[in-house]
N, C-alpha and C positions, 0 to 999 in steps of 0.2 A: 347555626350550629357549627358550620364550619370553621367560620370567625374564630368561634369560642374555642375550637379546639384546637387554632393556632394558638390564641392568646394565652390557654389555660399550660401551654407546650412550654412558654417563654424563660426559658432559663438563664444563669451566670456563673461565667468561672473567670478563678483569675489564677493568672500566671506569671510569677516575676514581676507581682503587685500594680499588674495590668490587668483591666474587664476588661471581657469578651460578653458580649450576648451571644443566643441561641437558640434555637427549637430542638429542647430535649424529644429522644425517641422516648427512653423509660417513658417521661411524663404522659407523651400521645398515646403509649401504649395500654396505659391503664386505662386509659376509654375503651382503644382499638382493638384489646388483645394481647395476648403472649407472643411476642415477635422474638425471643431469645435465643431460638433455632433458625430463625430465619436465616440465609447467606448473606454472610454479610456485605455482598454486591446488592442484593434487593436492598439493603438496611437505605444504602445509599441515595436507592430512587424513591423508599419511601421518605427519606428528610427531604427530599428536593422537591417531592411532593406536599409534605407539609410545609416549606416554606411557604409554595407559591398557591395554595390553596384560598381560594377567591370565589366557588358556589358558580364558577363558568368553567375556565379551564382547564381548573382542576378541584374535584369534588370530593367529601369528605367520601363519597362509594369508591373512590378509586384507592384512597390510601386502606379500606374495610376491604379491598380487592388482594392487596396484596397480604394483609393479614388473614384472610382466607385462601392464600394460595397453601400455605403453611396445611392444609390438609390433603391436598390429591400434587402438589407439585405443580400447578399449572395452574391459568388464569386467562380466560378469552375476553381480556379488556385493554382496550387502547386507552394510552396514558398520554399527557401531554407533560415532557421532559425540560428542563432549560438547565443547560450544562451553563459553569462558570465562565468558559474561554474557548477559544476557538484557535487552534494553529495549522498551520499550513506551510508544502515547500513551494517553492517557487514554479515548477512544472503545472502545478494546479492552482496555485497562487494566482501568477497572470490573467488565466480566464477568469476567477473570481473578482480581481481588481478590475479588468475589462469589464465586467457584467456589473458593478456597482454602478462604475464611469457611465456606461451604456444608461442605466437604471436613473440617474441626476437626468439626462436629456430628455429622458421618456417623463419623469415625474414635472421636467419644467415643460416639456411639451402638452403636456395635459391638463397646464395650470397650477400646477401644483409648488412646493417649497423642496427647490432639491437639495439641499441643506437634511433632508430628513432621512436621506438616504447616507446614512453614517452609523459606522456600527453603535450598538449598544453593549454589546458583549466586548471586552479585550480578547484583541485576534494578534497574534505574532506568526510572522513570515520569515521562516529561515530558507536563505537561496542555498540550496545543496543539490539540485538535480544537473547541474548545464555544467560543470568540466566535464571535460573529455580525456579520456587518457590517448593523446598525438604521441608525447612523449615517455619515455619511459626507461629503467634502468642507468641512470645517468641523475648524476646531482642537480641537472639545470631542471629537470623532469617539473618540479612544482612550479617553480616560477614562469617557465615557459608558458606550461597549461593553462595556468591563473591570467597571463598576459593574453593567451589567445582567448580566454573565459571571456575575457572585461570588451576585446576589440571586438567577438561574435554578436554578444549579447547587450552591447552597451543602448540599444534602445529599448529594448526591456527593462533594463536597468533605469536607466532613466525614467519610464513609466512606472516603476515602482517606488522610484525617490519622488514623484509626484504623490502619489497616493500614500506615499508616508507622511507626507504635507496635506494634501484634501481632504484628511480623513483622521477623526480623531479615533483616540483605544485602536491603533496600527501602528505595530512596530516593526522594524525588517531588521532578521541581521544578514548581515555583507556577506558577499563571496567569502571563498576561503578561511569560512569560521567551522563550521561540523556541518554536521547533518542532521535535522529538525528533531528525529525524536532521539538522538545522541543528547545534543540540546535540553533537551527538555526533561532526561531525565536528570542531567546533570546538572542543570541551573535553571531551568523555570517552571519545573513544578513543585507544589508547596506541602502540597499530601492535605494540608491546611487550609484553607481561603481564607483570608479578610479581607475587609473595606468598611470606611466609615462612611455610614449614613445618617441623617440627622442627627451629626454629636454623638453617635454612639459605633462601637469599634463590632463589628459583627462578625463572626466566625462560621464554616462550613466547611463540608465535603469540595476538596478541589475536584473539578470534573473538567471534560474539557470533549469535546469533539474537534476530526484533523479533516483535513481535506487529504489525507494519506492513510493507503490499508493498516499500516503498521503505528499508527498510533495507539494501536495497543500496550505498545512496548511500554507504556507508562504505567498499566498493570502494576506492572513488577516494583513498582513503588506504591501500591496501595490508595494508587488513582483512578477511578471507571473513568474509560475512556475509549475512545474505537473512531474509526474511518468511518466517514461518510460523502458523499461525493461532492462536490466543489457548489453544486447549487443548495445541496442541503445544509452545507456549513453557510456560505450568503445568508441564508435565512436567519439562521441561528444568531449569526453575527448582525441581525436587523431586527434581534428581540421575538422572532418565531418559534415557536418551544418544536422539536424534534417529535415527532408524531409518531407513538411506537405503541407495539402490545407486548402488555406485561411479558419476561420472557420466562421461558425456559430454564431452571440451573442444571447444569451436571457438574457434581461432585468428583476433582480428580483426586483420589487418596494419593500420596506420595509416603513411603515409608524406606527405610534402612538409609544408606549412601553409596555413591558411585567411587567404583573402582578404581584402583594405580591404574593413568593411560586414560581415562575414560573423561572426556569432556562434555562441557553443557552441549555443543553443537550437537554430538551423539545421541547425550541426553533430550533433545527438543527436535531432533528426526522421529527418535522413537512415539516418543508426546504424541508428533504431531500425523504419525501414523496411524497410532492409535483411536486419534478421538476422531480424525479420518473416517476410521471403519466404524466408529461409534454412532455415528453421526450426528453433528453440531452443531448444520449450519440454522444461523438464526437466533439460536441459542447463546447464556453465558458459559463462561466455562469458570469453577471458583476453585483454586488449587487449596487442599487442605492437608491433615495427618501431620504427626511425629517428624516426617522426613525433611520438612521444610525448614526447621532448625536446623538442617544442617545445608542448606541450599543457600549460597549466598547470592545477592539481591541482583547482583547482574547475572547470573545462573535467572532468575528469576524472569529479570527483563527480558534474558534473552527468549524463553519461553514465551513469554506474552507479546513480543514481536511476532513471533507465527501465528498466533490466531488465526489469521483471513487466511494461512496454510492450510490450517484442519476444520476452517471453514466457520469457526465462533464470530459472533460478534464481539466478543471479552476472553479475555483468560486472566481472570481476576488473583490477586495475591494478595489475604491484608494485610495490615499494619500490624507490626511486630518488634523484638526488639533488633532483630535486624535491618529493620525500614530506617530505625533510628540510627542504629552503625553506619551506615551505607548515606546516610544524610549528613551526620558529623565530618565522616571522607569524602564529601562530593563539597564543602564547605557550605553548608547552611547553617544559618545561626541557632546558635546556642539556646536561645527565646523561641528560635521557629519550633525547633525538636522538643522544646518541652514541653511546647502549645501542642505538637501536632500526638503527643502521648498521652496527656489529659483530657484532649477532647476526643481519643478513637476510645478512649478509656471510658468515659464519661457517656459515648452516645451508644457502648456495645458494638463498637468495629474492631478492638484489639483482639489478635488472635493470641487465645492462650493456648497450652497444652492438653491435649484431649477434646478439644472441640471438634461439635460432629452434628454441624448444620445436618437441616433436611435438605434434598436435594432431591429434583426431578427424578434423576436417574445417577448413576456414580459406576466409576471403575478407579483400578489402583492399580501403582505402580512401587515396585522394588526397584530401590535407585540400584540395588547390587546386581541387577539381570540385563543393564543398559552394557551397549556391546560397540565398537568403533564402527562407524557409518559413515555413508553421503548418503544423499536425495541424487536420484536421477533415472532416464536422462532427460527429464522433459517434463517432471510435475513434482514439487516438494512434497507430497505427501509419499512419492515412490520412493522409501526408506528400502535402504542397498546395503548390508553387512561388507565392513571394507575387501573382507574375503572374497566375495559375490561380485564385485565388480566388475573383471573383467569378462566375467560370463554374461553379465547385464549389458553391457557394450557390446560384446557380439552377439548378443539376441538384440538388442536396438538395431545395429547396423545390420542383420538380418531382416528385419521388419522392413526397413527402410528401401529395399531393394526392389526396384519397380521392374519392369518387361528390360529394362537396360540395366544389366551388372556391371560393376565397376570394372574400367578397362584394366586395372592394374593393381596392386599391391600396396606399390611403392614409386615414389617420382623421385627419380637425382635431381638436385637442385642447387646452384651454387648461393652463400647467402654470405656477404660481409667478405666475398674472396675467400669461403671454405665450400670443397664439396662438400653435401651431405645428402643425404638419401630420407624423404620423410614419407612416414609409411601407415597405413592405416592406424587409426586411433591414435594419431598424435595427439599431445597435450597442447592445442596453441594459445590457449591464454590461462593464466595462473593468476587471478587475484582474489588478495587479502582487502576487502570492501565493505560495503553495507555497514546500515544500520546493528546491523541484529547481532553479529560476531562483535565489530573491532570499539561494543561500549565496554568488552566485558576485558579485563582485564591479564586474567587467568590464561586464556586462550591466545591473547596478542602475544601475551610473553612465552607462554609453550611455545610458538613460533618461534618468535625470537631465541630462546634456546635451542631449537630444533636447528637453528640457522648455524648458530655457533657452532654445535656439534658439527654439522656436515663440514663448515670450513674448517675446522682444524684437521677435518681427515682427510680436508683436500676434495670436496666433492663439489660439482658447479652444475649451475641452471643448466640445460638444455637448450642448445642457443635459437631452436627455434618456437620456444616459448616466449611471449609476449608475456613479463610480468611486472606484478605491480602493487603499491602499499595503498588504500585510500582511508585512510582512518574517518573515524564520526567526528573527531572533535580533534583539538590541539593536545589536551592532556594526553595522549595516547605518545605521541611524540612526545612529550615531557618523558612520561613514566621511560619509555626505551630508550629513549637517550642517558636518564639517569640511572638506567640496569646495565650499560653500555652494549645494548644490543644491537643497536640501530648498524653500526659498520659491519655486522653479520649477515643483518638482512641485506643489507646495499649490495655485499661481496656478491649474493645470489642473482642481483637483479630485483631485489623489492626493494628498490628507495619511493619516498613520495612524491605523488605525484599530482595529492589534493587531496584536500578536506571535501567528501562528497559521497554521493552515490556510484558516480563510475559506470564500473562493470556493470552491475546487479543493474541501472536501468536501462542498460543498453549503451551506454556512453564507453564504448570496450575503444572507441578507437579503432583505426584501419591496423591490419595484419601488416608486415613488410610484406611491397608487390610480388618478391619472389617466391613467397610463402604461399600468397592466394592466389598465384600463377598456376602453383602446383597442386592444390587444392582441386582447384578446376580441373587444371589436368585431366588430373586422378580419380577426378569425382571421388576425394577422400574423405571420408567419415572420423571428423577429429572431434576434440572435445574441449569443452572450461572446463577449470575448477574453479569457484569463488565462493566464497565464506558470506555467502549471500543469501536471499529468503525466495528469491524468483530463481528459475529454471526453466521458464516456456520456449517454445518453440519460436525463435527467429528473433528472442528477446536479445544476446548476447551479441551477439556475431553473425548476418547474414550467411557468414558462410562456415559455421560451425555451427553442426547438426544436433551433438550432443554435449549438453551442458548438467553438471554435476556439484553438488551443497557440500562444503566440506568444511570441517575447522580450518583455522589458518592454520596449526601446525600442518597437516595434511593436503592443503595448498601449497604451503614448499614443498615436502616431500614430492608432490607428482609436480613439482617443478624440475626436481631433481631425476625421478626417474623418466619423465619427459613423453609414457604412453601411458594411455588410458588400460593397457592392456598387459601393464605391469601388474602383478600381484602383490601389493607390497605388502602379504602378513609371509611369502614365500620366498620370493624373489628380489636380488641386491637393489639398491637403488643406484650403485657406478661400486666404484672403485677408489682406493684412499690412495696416497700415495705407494705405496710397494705393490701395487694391483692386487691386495686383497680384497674382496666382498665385501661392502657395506651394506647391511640390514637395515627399516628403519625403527627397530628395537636397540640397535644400534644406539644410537642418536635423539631416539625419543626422551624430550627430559622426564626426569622422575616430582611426585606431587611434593618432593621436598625441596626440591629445587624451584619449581615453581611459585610453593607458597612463600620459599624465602624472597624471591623477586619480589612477589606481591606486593611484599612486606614496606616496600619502597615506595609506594603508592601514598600520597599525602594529600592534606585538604589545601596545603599551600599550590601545588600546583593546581588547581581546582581553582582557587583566588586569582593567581597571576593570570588562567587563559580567561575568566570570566571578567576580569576587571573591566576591562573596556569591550563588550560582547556585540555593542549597538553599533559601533565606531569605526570600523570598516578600513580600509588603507588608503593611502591621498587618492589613489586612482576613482576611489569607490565616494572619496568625499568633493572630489570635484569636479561631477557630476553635475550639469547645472539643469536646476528644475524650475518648471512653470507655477505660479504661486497661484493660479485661477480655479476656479469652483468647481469647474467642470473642464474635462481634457479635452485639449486640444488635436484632434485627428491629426492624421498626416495623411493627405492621398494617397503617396508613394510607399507607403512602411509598407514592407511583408512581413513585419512582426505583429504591431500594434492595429487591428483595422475595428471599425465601428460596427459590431458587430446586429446582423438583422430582427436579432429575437424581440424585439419590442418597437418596430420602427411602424408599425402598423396595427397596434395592438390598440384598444378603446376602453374608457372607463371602466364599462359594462362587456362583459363576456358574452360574447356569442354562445346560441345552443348548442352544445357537442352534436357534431352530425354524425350519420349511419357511414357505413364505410361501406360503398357499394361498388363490387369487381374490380376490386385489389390484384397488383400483378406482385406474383413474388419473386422478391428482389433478389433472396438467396436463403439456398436450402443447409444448414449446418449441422453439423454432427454435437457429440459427447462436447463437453470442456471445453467450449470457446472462449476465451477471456477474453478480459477487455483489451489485453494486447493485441488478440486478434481484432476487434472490431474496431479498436486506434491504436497503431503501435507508435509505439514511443521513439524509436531510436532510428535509423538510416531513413533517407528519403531516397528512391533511386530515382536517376535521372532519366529514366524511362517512362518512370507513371505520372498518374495526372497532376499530382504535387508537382513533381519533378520539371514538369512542362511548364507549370505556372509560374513555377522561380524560375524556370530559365528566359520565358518570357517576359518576367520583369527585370531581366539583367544580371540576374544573381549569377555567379560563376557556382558550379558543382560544387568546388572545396568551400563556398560558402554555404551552401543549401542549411547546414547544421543537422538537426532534428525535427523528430514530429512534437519533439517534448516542447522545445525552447520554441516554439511558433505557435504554441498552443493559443496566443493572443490572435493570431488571423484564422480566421472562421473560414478561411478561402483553400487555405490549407490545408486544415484538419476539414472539411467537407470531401477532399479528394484524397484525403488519408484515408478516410472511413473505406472499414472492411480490404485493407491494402497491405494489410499483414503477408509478407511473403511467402509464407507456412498455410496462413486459411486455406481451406482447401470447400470449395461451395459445389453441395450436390450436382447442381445445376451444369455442371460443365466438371465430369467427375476426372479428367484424363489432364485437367490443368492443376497446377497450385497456383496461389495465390490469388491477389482480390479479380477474378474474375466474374464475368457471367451471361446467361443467354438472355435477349430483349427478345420480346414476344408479344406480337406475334412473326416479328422477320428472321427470328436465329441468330440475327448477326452476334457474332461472339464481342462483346465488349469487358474493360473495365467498367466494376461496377457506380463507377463515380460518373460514368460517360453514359450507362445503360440510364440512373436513374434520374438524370437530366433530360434524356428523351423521354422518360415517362412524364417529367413534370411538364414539359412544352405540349403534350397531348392530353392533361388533365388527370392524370390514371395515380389513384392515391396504391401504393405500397405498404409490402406483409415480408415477414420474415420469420423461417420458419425453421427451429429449433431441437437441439437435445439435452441433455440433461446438464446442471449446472449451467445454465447460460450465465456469462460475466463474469464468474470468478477468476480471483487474479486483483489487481490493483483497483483500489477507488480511482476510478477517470470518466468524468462529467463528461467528456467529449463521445464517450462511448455510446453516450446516450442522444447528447448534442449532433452528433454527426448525422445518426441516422435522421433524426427530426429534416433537418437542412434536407437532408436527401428526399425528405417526402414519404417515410415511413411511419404510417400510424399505426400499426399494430406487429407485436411478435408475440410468436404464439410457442412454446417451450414445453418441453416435458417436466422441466425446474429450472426455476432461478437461484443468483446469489444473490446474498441481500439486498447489498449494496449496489449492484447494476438495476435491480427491480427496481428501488427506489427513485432512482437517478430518470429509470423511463417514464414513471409517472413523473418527476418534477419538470419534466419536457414535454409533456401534453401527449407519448405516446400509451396506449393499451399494451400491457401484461396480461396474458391468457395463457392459461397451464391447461397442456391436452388430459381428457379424463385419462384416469388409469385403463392399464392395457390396448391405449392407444399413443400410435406416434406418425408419424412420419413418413415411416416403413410400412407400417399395416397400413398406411391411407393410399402408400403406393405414387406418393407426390416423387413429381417430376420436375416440375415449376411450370407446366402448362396450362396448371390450373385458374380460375378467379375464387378472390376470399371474398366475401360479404358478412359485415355482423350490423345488425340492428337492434335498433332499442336502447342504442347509447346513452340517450339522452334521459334515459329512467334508470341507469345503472347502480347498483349498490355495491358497499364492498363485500366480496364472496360471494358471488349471486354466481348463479348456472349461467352463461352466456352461450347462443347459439351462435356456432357459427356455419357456414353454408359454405362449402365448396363445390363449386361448378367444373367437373373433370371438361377437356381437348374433345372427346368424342358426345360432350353436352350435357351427360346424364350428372345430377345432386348428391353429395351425402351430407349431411347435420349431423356437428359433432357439439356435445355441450360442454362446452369449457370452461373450467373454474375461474373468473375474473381475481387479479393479484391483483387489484386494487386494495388492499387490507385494512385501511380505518379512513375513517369520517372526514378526517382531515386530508389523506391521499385523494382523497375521492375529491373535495374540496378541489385540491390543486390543478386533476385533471378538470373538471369541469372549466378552470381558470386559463386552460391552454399551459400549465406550469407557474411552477411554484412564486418561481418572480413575479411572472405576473399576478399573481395573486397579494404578494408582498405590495406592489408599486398600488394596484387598487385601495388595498387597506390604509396605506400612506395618502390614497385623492380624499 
């Protein structure tokens, strides 16, 4: 039956006197059901369901599932998913190209054909995480960066031009092109798919899973799509379907339009406050209503980049005739766009006017009640009225204020041969960055006029503001140089300084010494601005506490007034030339100005940065690579090393064993992200990383990142939990990755503690608050702890995408019952965990676990096992997901 109702599905359309085949929905739906309210997000996992439907892994009751969700909004069935593509930046990139490389040795060690370890899915690898902003304000700023990019990271590099050889459907683009989902909206997503298969031209839903949170941001093109962690994209890209349950929709209604002054940035604070308090996480999120006609499609994107802010797995956008406009301007063919309107037309994914899908649950939004905002100082979902700001700063730096108050005010400081005096809630870093702002057009150039205005009144950066341009792509550079903005922002101090991530992941670059001289000092409580989607604690700047989400025009302005403690709807931002008061109403451009910029925006420049996208610059093409099957190690790399997860792994899976008197490794509160559990950016030369590079010779200014070494597992095992900011129950009077080994006390890093426990046998727990992992997809989050010896964390909740990532690493997910945590248990980390019965475990099953208190006495608590489907379950049983992949390939 299933067969049949593939086959009875089989449809043709032509376009510009080209077929196409297809699996009509109408057609499946005359068996299935009225699906014509359905979201038209679900529409999409039902075609990708009926493609792959085959009476195993995908059955004719799953796609009857989703046609009965259409009556209560909800559906308790796991689906097996196969997106078209898979992309990835280079921060996550590396370990997944490691873990393939790694995966050919295990599959030839075991007899096996490592040739079969090659993707099946097309995967693209955009490198946009590793410049660094060293330089800055100064015309050599790019090139310098890019020069030190290429000489930091040139073995990386070359481990990636290998695997762009070793490996077929792998493409990379070079340093100094954009930023992956910049990229992707702008030139390699299709809204469309084809390929020909036997002689015939096939058409679909583009879909695509990233090994980055924000691949969302493709959304806003009318493509499901979302982060997943770097082993679960591996899979996907080796023909493993994504193992999920039916989800959730919530309907965001958007109706009227946003105000003179009022930008998307403003707009997708408020968004992502909102569905914040809604709550979403797990869920899709499908934007619908009237108001999106007047949303234009990077307004769009830029929403759908926050997602993993307000905690979705989606924030879907369909296809409309704006998807069309916005694909004409980004230059895609003439053919693509009329393919990609006949078939959203044809399968019921074009959004018309007055559609009013069903939906889970819904809320709505008047674009005319959005208000000027940041996020801060410390989570994007903490939307701040620009009004409120400087009162949210000094209730931050009130919070912040431990048994030691800050000895001072203010530090004199001389800096470049000027006195200057810098004083609490200084601005020190200003950038214009991320993904999420600099694809949108609107907003680049608001800045850029906001630039112009201040210079002609004569107004300047703050000189102990560190700032800086880093755009997604090259177009963005076109468009401002061709509005002649670009010498406004330079005047300020924002020239570029790379195509990349930057700021937003921690790549902020050192402070000048006499700025973080005085920092210390003062123990002064300064702040970022950046136009960014991240805000976590110790993500930016080790040594700026508070960090703050703004529009780029709004990143000049507190570049200009230079304190987080300016009011800028009250108070001047300087002074023009005759010492009158500048306002930044002042200076703020108006929507007529703006849209006439816009207006200069073309698909030609869109052609000329895309032309040669692959192609990389001589530095990046002569690169010389190893043409063999399988990579060749280097003993000595501290980037590239062979990493342990399969060097010992068998055919056949061992039985999950019981976990009997677990020591806990460390106790954590509320919102840990994966920054904390692996941070991305500084390595200090203090910690156990720190020691490791300098025992292999690395000098400090080498060290890099946690990001860019994310290929040595020796690394990131001594990153884990090494976030500056964590702060671990267990030793409540420290910050940072510390912790107590017990039963001796001694205070250790916990990199040092859980090494002693693995020389005495003693398996590790880690024990939890609410949202554990949210924040960035990062495999290592999950990777680290494994290395460390951790089989089990036990959480008040997870986020999605760290949940899953522990399963694909052979650790236990366990959610404490309600009205219980951590606090009511009274844990100390004196305790031993025990769970048994592993070895019969289901998904969602009641799991006991047994705590043994310091003074001997038991309490059983029954924990909801976050194992969630058949297939998770599968994976742990497998020791992770890989290994499970590398079995099914013996």
């Amino acid at each position: 039956m299933s067969s049949n109702l593939r086959e009875q599905s089989l449809a043709r359309l032509t376009v510009s006197h080209q077929e196409y085949h297809y699996y009509s929905l109408p057609k499946a739906a005359a068996q299935l059901g009225d699906i014509q309210r359905l979201p038209k997000s679900l529409k999409v996992l039902l075609e990708n369901l009926l493609r792959f439907i085959d009476g195993d892994t995908v059955q004719e009751s799953d796609l009857s599932a989703l046609v009965e969700w259409l009556k209560t909004g909800h559906a308790d069935r796991e689906i097996a998913y196969r997106p078209a593509r898979v992309l990835m930046q280079d921060f996550t990139g590396v370990p997944a190209i490691v873990d393939l490389a790694a995966m050919r040795e295990a599959v030839l060690r075991l007899g096996g054909n490592a040739s079969k370890v090659n993707p099946l899915s097309p995967a693209d690898l955009v490198i946009d995480h590793s410049v660094t902003v060293d330089e800055y304000a100064t015309s050599q700023a790019f090139g310098n960066n890019v020069s030190l990019e290429m000489e930091r990271n040139h073995e990386r590099y070359a481990f990636l031009r290998w695997g762009q050889k070793a490996f077929s459907r792998f493409r990379v683009v070079p340093p100094g092109t954009g930023i992956c989902h910049q990229v992707n909206l702008e030139y390699l997503g299709q809204t469309v798919w084809h390929e020909e298969l036997d002689g015939k031209n096939w058409i679909y839903p583009d879909t695509l899973v990233g090994t980055d949170s924000h691949t969302t941001m493709i959304n806003g093109l009318g493509i499901l799509g979302w982060g997943v962690g770097g082993i679960e994209a591996e899979a996907a890209m080796l023909g493993q379907p994504v193992s999920m349950l039916i989800p959730d929709v919530v309907g965001f209604k958007l109706t009227g339009q946003l105000n003179e002054g009022i930008t998307a940035t403003d707009l997708v604070l408020t968004v992502t406050q909102m569905l914040r308090k809604h709550g979403v996480v797990g869920k899709f999120v499908e934007f619908y209503g009237d108001g999106l006609a007047r949303l234009p499609l990077a307004d769009r994107a830029t929403i759908a980049n926050m997602s993993p802010e307000f905690g979705a797995t989606c924030g879907f956008f369909p296809v409309d005739e704006e998807t069309l406009r916005y694909m004409a301007l980004s230059g895609r063919t003439s053919h693509q766009i009329e393919l990609v309107e006949a078939y959203a037309k044809a399968q019921g994914l074009w959004r018309y006017p007055g559609d009013e899908p069903i939906f889970t649950s819904s809320l709505s939004l008047d674009l005319s009640s959005v208000e000027a905002s940041l996020a801060g100082p410390k989570r994007p979902q903490d939307r701040v009225a620009l009004a409120k700001v400087k009162q949210a700063f000094d209730a931050a730096m009130h919070l912040d204020l431990t048994s030691t108050q800050p000895n001072t005010d203010s530090v004199p400081m001389v800096l470049d041969g000027k006195n200057l005096i810098l004083r609490q809630g200084m601005v020190a870093i200003a950038a214009i960055t991320s993904c999420t702002n600099t694809s949108n057009p609107s907003v680049m150039i608001a800045a850029g006029l906001l630039a112009k205005k201040a210079v002609e009144k004569g107004l300047q950066r703050q000189p102990w503001v560190k700032s800086s341009l880093a755009p997604g792509s090259k177009v963005v550079t076109e468009y401002l140089d061709a509005a002649g903005l670009t010498p406004y922002l330079e005047a300020l101090g924002f020239n570029l300084v790379g195509y990349g991530c930057t700021t937003c992941i921690g790549n902020s670059g050192p402070l000048a010494p006499a700025i973080e001289a005085a920092i210390k000092q003062g123990d002064l409580t300064v702040g970022a601005v950046l136009s960014g989607n991240r805000n976590f604690e110790g993500r930016i700047h080790p040594l700026v506490k508070t960090n703050w989400l703004a529009s780029p025009p709004l990143v000049v302005a507190y570049a200009l007034a230079g304190n987080m403690r300016t009011d800028l709807t009250q108070e001047p931002l300087g002074q023009d030339r005759t010492g009158a008061p500048v306002y930044l109403k002042d200076i703020w451009p108006s929507a007529q100005e703006i849209a006439k910029a816009v207006e200069g925006v073309n698909a030609e420049m869109f052609h000329k940065e895309y032309a040669e996208v692959f192609n990389g610059d001589k530095e990046w093409q002569s690169i010389k690579v190893d043409e063999s099957q399988t990579y060749r190690w280097q003993e000595d790399s501290t980037y590239i090393r062979h990493p342990p997860f399969f060097t010992t792994m068998q055919a056949e899976p061992d039985i999950v064993q019981d976990i009997h008197g677990a020591r806990i490794l460390a106790i954590l509160g509320d919102s840990v992200t994966t920054d904390h559990i692996s941070p991305a950016g500084n390595i200090k030369a203090d910690s156990p990383a720190g020691h490791y590079l300098s025992n292999h010779g690395i000098d400090k200014n080498d060290f890099n990142s946690y990001g860019s070494r994310r290929g040595n597992h020796e690394v990131m095992m001594r990153g884990t939990f090494a976030n500056i900011r964590i702060r671990n129950e267990m030793v409540p009077d420290i910050e940072g990755g510390m912790t107590r080994h017990i039963p001796s006390q001694d205070i250790l890093p916990i990199y040092d503690a859980a090494m002693r426990y693995q020389q005495e046998d003693i398996p590790l727990a880690v024990i939890v608050g609410k949202e554990y992992g949210s924040g960035s997809s990062r495999d290592w989050a999950a990777k680290g702890p494994m290395l460390l010896g951790v089989r089990v964390v036990i959480a008040e909740s997870f986020e999605r995408i760290h949940r899953s990532n522990l399963i694909g690493m052979g650790i236990l997910p366990l959610e404490f019952p309600e009205n219980t945590n951590r606090k009511v248990l009274e844990l100390c980390g004196d305790e031993l965990i025990s769970v048994t019965g592993l070895a019969f475990i289901k998904p969602g099953q009641q799991v006991p676990v047994t705590i043994t208190y310091a003074d001997g006495h038991h309490e059983i608590i029954n924990t909801l096992c976050r194992i969630d489907t058949g297939n998770e379950l599968t994976y742990y049983q497998n020791g992770g997901i890989l290994h499970y992949v590398i079995r099914k390939m013996l």
